[in-house]
TIDRENMAR-891386 format. One record per atom (N, C-alpha, C): residue number from 1; residue in three letters; z, y, x negated. Coordinates in steps of 0.05 Angstrom, whole numbers. Last residue first. Example, Ala and Ser with C-alpha at 12.3 -4.5 7.8 and 13.67 -1.06 7.14 Angstrom:
<finus>
+-----+-----+--------+--------+--------+
!   n ! res !     pz !     py !     px !
+-----+-----+--------+--------+--------+
!   2 ! SER !    142 !    -45 !   -257 !
!   2 ! SER !    143 !    -21 !   -273 !
!   2 ! SER !    157 !      1 !   -258 !
!   1 ! ALA !    156 !   -114 !   -264 !
!   1 ! ALA !    156 !    -90 !   -246 !
!   1 ! ALA !    156 !    -66 !   -264 !
+-----+-----+--------+--------+--------+
</finus>
This chain:
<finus>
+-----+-----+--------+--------+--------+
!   n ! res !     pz !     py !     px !
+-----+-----+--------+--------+--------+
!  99 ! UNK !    -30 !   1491 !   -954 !
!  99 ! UNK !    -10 !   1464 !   -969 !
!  99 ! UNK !     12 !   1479 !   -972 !
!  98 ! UNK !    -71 !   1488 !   -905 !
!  98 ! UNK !    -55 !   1507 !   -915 !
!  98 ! UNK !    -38 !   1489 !   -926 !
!  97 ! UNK !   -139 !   1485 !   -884 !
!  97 ! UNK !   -111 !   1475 !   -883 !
!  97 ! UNK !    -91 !   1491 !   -904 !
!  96 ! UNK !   -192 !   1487 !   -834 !
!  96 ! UNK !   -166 !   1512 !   -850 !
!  96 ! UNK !   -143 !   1493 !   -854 !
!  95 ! UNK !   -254 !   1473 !   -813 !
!  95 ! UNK !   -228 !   1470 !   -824 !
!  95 ! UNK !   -211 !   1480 !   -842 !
!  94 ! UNK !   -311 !   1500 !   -769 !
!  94 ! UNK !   -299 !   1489 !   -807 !
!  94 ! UNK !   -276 !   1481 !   -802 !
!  93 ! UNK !   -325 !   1505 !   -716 !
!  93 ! UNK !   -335 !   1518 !   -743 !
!  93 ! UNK !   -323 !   1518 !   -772 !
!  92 ! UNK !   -301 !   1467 !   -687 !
!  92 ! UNK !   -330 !   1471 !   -686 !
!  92 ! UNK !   -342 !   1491 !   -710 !
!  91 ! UNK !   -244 !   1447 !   -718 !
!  91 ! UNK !   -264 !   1455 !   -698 !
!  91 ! UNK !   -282 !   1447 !   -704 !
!  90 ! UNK !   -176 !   1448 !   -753 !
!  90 ! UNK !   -208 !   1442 !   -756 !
!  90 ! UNK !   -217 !   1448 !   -723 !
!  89 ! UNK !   -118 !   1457 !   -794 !
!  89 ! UNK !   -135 !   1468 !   -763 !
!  89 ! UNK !   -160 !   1453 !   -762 !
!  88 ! UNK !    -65 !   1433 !   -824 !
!  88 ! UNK !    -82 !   1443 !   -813 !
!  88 ! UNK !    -96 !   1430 !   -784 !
!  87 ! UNK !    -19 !   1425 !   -872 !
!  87 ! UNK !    -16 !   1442 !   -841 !
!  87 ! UNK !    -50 !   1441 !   -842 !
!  86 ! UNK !     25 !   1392 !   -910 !
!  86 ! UNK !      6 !   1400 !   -909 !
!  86 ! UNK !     -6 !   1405 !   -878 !
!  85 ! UNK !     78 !   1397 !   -962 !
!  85 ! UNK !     70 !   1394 !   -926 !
!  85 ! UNK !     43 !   1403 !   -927 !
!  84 ! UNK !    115 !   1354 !  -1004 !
!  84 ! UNK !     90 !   1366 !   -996 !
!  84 ! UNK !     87 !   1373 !   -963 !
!  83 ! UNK !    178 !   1358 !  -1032 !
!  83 ! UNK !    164 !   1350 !  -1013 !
!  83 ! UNK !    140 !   1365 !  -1006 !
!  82 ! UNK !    188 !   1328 !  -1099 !
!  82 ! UNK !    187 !   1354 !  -1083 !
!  82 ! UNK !    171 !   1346 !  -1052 !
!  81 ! UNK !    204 !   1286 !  -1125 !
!  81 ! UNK !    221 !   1295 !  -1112 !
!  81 ! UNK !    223 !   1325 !  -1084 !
!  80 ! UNK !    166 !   1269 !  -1159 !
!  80 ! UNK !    180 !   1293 !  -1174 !
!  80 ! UNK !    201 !   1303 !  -1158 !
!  79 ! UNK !    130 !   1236 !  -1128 !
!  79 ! UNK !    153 !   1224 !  -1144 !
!  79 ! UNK !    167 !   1238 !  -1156 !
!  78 ! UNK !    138 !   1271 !  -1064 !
!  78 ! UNK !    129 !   1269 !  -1092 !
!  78 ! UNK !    146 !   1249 !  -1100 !
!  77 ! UNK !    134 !   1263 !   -992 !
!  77 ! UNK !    154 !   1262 !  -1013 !
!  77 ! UNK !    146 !   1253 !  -1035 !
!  76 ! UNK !    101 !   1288 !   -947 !
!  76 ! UNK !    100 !   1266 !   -965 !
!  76 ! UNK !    124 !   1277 !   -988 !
!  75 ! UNK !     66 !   1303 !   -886 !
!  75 ! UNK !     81 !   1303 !   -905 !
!  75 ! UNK !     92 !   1286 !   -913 !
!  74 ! UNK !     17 !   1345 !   -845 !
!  74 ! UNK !     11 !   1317 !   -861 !
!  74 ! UNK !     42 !   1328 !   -877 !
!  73 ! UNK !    -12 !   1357 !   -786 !
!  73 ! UNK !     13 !   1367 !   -808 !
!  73 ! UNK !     14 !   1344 !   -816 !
!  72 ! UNK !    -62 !   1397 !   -740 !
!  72 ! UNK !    -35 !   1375 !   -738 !
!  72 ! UNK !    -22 !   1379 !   -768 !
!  71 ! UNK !   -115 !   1400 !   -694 !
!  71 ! UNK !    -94 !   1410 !   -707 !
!  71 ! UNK !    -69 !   1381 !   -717 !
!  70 ! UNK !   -179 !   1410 !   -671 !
!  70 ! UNK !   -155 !   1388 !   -679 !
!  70 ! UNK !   -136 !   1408 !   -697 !
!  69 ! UNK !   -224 !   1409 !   -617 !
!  69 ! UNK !   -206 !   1433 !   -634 !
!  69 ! UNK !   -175 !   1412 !   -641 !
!  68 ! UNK !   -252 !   1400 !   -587 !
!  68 ! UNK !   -266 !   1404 !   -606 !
!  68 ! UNK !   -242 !   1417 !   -621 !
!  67 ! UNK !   -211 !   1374 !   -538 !
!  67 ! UNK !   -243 !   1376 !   -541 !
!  67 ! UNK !   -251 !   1379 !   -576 !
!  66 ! UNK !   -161 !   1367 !   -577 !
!  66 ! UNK !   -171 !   1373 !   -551 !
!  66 ! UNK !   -189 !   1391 !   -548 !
!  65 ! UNK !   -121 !   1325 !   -613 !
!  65 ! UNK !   -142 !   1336 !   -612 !
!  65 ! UNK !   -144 !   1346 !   -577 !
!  64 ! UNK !    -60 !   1325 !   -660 !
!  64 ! UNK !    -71 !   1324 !   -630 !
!  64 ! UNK !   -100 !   1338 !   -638 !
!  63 ! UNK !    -16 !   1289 !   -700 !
!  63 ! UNK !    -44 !   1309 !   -701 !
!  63 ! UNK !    -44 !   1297 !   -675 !
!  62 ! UNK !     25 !   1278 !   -761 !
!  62 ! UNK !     27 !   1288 !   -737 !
!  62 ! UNK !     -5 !   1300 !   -725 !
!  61 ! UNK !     56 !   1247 !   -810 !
!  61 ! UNK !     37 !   1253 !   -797 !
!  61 ! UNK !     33 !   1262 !   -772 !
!  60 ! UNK !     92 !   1222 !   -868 !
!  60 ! UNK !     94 !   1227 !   -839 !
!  60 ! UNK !     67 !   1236 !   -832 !
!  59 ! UNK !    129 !   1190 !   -919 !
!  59 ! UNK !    110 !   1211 !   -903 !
!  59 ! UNK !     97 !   1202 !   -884 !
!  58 ! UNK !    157 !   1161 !   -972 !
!  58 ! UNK !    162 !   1175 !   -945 !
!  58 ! UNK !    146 !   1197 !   -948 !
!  57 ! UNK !    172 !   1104 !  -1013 !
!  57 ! UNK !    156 !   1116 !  -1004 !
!  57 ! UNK !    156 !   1137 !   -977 !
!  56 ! UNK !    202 !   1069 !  -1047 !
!  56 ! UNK !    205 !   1103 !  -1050 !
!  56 ! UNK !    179 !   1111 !  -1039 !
!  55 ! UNK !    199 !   1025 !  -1036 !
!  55 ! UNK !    180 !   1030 !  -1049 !
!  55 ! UNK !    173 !   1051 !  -1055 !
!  54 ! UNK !    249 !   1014 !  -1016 !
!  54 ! UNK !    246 !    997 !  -1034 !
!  54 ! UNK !    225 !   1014 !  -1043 !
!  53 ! UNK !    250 !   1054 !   -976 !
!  53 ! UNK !    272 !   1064 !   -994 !
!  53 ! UNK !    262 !   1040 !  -1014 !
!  52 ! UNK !    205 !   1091 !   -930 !
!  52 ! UNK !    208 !   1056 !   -946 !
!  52 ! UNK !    223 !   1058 !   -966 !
!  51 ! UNK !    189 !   1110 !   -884 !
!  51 ! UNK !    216 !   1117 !   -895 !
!  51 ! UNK !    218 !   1090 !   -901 !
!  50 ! UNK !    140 !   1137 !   -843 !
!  50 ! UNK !    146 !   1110 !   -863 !
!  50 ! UNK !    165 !   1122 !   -878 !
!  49 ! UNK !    112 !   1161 !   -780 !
!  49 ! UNK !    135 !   1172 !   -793 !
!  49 ! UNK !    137 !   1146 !   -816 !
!  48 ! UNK !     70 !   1191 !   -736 !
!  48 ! UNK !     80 !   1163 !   -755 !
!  48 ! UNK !     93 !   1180 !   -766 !
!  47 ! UNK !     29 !   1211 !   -680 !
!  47 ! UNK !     51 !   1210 !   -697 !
!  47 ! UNK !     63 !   1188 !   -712 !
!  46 ! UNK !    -25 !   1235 !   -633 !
!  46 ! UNK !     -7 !   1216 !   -642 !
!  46 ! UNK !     11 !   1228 !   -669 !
!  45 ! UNK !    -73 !   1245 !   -580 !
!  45 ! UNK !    -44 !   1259 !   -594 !
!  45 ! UNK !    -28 !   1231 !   -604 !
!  44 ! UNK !   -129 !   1275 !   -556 !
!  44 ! UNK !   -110 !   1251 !   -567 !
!  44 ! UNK !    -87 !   1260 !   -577 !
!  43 ! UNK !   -188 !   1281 !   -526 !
!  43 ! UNK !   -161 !   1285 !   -532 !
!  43 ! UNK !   -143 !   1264 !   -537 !
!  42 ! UNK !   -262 !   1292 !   -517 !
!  42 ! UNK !   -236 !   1276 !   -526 !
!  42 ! UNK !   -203 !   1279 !   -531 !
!  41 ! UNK !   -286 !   1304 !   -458 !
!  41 ! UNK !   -280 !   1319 !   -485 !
!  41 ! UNK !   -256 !   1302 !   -490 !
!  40 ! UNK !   -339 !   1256 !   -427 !
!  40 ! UNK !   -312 !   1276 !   -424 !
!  40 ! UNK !   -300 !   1280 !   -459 !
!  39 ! UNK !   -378 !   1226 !   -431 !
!  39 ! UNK !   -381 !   1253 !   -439 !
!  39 ! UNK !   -364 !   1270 !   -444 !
!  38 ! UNK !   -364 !   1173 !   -412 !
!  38 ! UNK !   -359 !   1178 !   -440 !
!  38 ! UNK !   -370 !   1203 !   -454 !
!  37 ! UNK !   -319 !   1159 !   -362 !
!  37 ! UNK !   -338 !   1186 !   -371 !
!  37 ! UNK !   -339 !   1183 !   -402 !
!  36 ! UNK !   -317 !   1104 !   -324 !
!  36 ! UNK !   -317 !   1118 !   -351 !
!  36 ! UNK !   -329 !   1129 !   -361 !
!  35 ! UNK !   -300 !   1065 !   -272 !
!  35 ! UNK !   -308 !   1090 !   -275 !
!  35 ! UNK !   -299 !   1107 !   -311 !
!  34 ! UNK !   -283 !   1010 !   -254 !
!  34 ! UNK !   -284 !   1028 !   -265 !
!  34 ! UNK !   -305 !   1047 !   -277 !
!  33 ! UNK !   -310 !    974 !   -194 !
!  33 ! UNK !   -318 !    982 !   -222 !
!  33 ! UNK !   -303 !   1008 !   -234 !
!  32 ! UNK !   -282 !    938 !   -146 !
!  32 ! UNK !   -286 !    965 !   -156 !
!  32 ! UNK !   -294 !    966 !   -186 !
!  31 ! UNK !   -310 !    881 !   -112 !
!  31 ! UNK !   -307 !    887 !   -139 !
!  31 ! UNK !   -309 !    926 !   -146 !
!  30 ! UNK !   -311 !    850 !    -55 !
!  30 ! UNK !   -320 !    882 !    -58 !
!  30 ! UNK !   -303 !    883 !    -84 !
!  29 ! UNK !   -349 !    790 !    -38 !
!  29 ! UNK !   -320 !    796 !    -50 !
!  29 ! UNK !   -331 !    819 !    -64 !
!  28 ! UNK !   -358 !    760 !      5 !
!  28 ! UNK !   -364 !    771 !      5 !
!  28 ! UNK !   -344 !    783 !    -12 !
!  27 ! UNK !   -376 !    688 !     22 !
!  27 ! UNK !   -358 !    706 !     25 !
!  27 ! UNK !   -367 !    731 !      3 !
!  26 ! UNK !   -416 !    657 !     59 !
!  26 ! UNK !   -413 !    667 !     34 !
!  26 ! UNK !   -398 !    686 !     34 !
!  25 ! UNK !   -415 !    578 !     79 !
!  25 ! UNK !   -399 !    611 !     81 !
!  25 ! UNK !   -412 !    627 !     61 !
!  24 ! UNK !   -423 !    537 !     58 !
!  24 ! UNK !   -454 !    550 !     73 !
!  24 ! UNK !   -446 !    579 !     73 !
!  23 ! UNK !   -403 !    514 !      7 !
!  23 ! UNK !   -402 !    523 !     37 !
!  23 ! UNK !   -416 !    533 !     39 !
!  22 ! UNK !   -408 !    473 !    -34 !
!  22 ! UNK !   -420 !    472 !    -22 !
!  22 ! UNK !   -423 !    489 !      2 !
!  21 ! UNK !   -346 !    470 !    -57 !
!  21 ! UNK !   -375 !    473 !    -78 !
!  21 ! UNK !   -392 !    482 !    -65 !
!  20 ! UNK !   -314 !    447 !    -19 !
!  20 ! UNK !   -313 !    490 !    -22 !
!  20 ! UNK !   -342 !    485 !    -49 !
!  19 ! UNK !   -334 !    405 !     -5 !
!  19 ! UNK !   -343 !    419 !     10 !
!  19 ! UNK !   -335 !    458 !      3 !
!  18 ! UNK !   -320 !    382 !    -65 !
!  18 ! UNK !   -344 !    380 !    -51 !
!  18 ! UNK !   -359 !    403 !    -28 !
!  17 ! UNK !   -263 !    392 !    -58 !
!  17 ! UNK !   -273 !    405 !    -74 !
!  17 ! UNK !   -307 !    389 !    -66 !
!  16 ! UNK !   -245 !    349 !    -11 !
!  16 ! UNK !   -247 !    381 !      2 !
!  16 ! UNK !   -265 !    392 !    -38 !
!  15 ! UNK !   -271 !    303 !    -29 !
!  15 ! UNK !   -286 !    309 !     -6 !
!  15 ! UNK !   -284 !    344 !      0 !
!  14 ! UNK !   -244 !    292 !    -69 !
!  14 ! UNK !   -254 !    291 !    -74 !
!  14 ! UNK !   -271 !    310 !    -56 !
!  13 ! UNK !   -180 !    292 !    -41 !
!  13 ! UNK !   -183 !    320 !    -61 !
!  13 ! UNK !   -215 !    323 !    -61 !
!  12 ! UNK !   -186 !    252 !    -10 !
!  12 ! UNK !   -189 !    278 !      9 !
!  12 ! UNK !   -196 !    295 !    -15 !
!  11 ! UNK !   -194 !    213 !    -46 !
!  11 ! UNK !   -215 !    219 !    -25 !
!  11 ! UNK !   -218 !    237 !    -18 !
!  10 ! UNK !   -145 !    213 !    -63 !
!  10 ! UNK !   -172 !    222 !    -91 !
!  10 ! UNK !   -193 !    228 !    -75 !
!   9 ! UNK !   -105 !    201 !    -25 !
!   9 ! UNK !   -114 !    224 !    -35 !
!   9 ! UNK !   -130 !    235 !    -54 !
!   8 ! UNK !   -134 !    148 !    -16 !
!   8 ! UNK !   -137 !    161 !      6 !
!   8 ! UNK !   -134 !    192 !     -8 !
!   7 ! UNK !   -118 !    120 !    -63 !
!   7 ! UNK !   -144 !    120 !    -55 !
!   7 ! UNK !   -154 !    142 !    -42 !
!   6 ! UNK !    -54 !    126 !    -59 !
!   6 ! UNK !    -69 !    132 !    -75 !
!   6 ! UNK !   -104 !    141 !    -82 !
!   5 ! UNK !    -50 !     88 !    -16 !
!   5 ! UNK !    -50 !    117 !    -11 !
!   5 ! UNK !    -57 !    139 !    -34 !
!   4 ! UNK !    -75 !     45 !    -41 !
!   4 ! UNK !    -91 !     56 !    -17 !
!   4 ! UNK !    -82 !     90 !    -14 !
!   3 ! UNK !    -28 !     36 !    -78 !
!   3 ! UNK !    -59 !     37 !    -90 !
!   3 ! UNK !    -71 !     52 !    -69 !
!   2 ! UNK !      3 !     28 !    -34 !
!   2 ! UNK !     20 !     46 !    -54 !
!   2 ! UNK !    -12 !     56 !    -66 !
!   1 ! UNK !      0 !    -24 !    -16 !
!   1 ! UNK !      0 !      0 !      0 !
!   1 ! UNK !      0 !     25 !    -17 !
+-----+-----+--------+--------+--------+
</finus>
């Protein structure tokens, strides 16, 4: 008895994946597509910071863009101890940094 009911459910699984392979139905499934402007003016904004005491290494970084116009600050700790900063601008018509 145990084999048959065994039989009986390889039948039904067999018979219902047969009939969803095969439905006559066609369902109709409405997929939104994202939408991506890749004309739109770029903006960004990020930051790091590395404070590695084994490799005496520390400096940082900071910069945002928006559209055409980036700004931001670069700094670093010499092996002389002195700390560097470095500041700048850039665009559409050059780049200004200031150490």
């Amino acid at each position: 008895m145990y084999c048959g009911g065994v039989f009986v459910t390889l039948l039904v699984v067999a018979v219902v994946s047969v009939h969803c392979q095969f439905d006559d139905h066609h369902h109709h499934h409405h997929h939104l597509e994202e939408y991506h402007d890749y004309r739109a003016p770029p903006h960004y904004h990020y930051d790091y910071a590395v404070h590695d005491d084994h490799h005496h290494d520390y400096h940082s970084q900071h910069e945002e863009r928006k559209h055409h116009d980036v700004k931001g600050k670069y700094e670093l700790l010499q092996p002389d101890g002195r700390k560097r900063i470095v500041e700048y601008v850039a665009g559409k018509h050059g780049a200004d940094y200031k150490v």
